[in-house]
C-alpha positions in Angstrom: -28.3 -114.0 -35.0 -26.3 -110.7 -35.5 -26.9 -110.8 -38.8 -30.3 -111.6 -38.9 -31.1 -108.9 -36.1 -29.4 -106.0 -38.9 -31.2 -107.9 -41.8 -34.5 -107.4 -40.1 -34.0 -103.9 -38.8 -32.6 -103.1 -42.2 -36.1 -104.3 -43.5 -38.8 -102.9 -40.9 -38.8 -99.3 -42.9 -40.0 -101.0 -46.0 -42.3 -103.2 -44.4 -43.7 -100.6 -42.0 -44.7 -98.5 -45.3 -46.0 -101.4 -47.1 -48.3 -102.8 -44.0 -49.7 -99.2 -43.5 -49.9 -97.7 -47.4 -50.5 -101.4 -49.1 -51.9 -103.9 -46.7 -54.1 -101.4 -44.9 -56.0 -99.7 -47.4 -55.6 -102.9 -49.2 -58.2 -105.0 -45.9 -60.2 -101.7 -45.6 -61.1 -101.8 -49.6 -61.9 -105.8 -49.0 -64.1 -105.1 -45.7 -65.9 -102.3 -47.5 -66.6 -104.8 -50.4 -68.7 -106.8 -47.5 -70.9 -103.9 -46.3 -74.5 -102.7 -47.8 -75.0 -99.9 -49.6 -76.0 -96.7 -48.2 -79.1 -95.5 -50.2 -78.2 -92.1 -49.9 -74.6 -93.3 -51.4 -71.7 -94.5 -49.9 -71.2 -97.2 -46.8 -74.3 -99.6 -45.2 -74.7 -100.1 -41.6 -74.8 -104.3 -42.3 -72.5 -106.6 -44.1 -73.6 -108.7 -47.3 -72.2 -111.0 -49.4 -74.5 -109.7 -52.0 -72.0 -107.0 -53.4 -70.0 -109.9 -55.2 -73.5 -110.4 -57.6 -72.3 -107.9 -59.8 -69.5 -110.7 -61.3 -72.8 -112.4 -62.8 -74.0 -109.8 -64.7 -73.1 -110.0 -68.4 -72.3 -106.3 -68.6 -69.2 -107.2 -66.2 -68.0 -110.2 -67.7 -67.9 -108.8 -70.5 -65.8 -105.9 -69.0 -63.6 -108.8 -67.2 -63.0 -110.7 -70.8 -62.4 -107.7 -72.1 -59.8 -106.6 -69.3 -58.0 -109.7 -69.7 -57.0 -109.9 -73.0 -56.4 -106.5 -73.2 -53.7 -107.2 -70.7 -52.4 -109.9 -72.4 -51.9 -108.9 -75.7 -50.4 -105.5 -74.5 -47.9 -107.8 -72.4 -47.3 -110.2 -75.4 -46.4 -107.5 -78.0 -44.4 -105.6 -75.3 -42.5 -108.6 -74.7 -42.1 -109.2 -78.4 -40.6 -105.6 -79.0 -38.8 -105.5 -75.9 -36.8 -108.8 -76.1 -34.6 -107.8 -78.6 -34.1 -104.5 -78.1 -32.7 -105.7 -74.7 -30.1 -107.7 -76.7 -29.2 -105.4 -78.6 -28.6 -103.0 -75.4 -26.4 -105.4 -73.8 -24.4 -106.3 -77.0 -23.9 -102.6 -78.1 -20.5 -100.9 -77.5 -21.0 -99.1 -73.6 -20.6 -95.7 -75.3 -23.8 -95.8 -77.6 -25.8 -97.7 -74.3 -26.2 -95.0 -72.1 -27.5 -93.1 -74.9 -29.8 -95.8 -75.6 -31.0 -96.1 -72.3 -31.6 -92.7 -72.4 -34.2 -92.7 -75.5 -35.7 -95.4 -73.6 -35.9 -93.0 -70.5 -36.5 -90.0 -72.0 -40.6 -90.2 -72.7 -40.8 -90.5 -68.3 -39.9 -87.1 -68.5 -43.1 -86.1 -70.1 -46.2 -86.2 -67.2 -48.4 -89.3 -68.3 -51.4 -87.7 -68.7 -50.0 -85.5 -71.4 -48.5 -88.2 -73.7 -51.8 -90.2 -73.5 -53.3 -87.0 -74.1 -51.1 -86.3 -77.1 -52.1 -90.0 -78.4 -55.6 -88.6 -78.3 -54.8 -85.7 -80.5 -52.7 -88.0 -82.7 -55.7 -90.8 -83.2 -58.3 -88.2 -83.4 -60.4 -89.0 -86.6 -60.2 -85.6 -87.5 -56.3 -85.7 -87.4 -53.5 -85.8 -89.8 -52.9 -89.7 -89.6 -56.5 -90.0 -89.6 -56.7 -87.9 -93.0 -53.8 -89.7 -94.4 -55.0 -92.9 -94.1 -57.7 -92.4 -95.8 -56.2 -90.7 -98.5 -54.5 -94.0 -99.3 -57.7 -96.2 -98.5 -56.6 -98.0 -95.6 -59.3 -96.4 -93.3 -63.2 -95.6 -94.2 -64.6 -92.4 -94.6 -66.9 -93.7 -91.0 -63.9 -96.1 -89.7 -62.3 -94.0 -86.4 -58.7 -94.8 -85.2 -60.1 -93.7 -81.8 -62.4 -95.2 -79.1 -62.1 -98.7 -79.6 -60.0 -101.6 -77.7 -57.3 -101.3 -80.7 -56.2 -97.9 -79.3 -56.0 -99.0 -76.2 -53.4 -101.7 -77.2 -51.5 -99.3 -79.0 -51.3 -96.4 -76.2 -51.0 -98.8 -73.6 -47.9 -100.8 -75.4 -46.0 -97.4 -75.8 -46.9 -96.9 -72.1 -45.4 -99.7 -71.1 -42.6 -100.9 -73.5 -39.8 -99.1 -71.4 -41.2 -101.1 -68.2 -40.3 -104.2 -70.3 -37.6 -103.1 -71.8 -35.3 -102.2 -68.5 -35.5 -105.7 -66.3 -35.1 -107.6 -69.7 -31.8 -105.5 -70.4 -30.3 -106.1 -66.5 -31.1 -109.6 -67.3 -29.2 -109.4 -70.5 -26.4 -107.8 -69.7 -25.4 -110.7 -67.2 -25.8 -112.9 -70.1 -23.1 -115.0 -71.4 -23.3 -114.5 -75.6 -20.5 -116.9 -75.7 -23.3 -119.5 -75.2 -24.6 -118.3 -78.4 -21.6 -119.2 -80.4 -21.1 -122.0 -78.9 -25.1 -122.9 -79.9 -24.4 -122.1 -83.3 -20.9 -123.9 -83.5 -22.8 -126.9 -82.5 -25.6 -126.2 -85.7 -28.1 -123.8 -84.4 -29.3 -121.2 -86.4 -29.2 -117.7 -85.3 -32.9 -117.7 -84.5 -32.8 -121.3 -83.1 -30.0 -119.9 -80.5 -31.9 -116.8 -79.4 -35.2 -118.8 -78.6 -33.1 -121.5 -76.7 -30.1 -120.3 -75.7 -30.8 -116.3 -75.0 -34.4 -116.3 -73.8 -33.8 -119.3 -71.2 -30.5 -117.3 -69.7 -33.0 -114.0 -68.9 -35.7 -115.7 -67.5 -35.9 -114.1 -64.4 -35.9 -111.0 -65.6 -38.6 -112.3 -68.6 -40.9 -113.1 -65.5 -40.3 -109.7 -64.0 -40.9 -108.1 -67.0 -44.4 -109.8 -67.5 -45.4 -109.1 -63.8 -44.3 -105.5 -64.6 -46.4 -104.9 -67.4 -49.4 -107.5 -67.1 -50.1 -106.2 -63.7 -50.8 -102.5 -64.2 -52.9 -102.9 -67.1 -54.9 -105.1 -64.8 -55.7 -102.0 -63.2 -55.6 -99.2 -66.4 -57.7 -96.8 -65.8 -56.6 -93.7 -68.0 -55.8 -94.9 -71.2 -59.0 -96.6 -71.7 -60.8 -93.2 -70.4 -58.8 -91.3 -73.2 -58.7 -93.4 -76.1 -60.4 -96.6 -75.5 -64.4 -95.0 -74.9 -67.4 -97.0 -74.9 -65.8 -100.1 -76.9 -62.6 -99.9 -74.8 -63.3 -99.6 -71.5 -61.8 -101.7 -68.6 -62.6 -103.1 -65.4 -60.9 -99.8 -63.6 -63.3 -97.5 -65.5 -66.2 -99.4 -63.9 -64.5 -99.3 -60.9 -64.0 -95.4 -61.1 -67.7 -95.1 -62.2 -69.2 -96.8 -59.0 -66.9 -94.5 -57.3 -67.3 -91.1 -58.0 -70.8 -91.3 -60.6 -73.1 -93.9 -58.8 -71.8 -93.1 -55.5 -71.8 -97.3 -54.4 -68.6 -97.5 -52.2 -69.3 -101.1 -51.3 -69.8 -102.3 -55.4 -66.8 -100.3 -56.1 -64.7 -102.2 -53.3 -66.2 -105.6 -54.1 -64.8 -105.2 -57.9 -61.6 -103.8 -56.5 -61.4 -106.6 -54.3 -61.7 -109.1 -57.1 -59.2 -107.0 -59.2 -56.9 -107.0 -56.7 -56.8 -110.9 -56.3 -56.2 -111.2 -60.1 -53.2 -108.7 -59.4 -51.6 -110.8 -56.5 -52.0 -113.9 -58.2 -49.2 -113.9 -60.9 -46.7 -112.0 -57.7 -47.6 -115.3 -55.4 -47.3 -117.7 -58.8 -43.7 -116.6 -59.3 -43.0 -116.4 -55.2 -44.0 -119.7 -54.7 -42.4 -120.5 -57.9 -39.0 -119.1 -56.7 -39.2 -121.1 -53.5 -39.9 -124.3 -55.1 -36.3 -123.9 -56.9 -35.1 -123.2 -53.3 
């Protein structure tokens, strides 16, 4: 009981800040989502259910599609890059790793804004890449590197590599390799023993490293502002627009709400998945 008593007081500061910074604005976004709209813009004397018609229009599914498998391909390539980089990490000698790490770290230093801002300047159709590949006939004289989903992918994958990168390399660097020659003594190819042997042994921190990166581009709002335009635009850039443009709280919340379901539903997959093994 001792132990549980210190356990739990040891815990009430985090869950104190995560009832009144998470879960409260969290019900007061979801109650919002319920109430009319104001004409004059913002919150409705009465509740509705009506705000949730917006998921019909095609405009919005379209948006949602769109979110989705924006998400998931940026996940899927970072996992792609990521996985063995973080093998490499954990089999390097420990004097070259914390200078690894630190390459990896390094572009955190830089304020986000600016280095998807810097992307902008780099993809800009009037740019040096821009110019180059054209030279060389890979991109048409009216082709644009800029404002489409493609950039998105690309910005948001160097965005979030290093969120990848880091739980897959804790994960590694408990690994055993000695299970790796052992797989090939027994006739595996190198290949064969990385899918089956490696990947298995990190799994929790392959799981982690989805929910890490699938989850916030659910929600990205700025890179598709900056590079993705009118062909890349999410589900948080409708969101934003409702906001602060059309001035409909309760539309804005009802999307949100939705948004935020989609969010909480890989976290609970994996809880209830953990608990399950227990």
């Amino acid at each position: 009981m001792r132990d549980s008593r210190r356990e739990l007081l040891a815990t009430l500061p985090s869950f104190g800040w995560l009832g009144l910074f998470v879960l409260v604005p969290t019900l007061l976004v979801l109650a919002i989502a319920f109430r009319e709209t104001d004409p004059a813009g913002g919150i409705g004397a009465g509740w509705t259910w009506r705000q949730f018609a917006i998921f019909g229009q095609p405009s919005i599914l379209v948006l949602l599609w769109r979110t989705i498998w924006i998400s998931a391909l940026t996940t899927l390539i970072c996992m792609v890059m990521a996985l063995p980089v973080a093998w490499y990490l954990a089999r390097v000698r420990k004097e070259w790793r914390s200078r690894l790490l630190l390459l990896i770290i390094v572009p955190f230093w830089t304020n986000f804004l600016i280095r998807v801002f810097a992307w902008n300047q780099i993809l800009h159709s009037e740019g040096g890449l821009a110019r180059f590949l054209r030279s060389i006939h890979l991109l048409g004289e009216n082709d644009s590197l800029l404002f489409n989903s493609g950039a998105v992918v690309l910005v948001s994958v160097y965005t979030y590599l290093p969120f990848a990168i880091l739980p897959l390399y804790a994960a590694a660097e408990k690994f055993d390799f000695s299970l790796l020659d052992a797989a090939r003594d027994l006739g595996a190819t190198a290949l064969r023993a990385f899918w089956s042997v490696f990947v298995p042994g990190i799994r929790k921190g392959l799981i982690t490293a989805l929910v890490i990166v699938f989850v916030p581009m659910l929600g990205s709002y700025v890179v598709p502002d900056l590079v993705g335009g009118t062909d890349g635009q999410m589900i948080g850039n409708k969101i934003a627009q409702r906001n602060f443009a059309d001035r409909n709280l309760p539309s804005a919340s009802a999307m949100a709400a939705i948004l935020s379901l989609a969010v909480l539903a890989p976290m609970l997959f994996r809880k209830r998945e953990e608990a399950g093994k227990q």
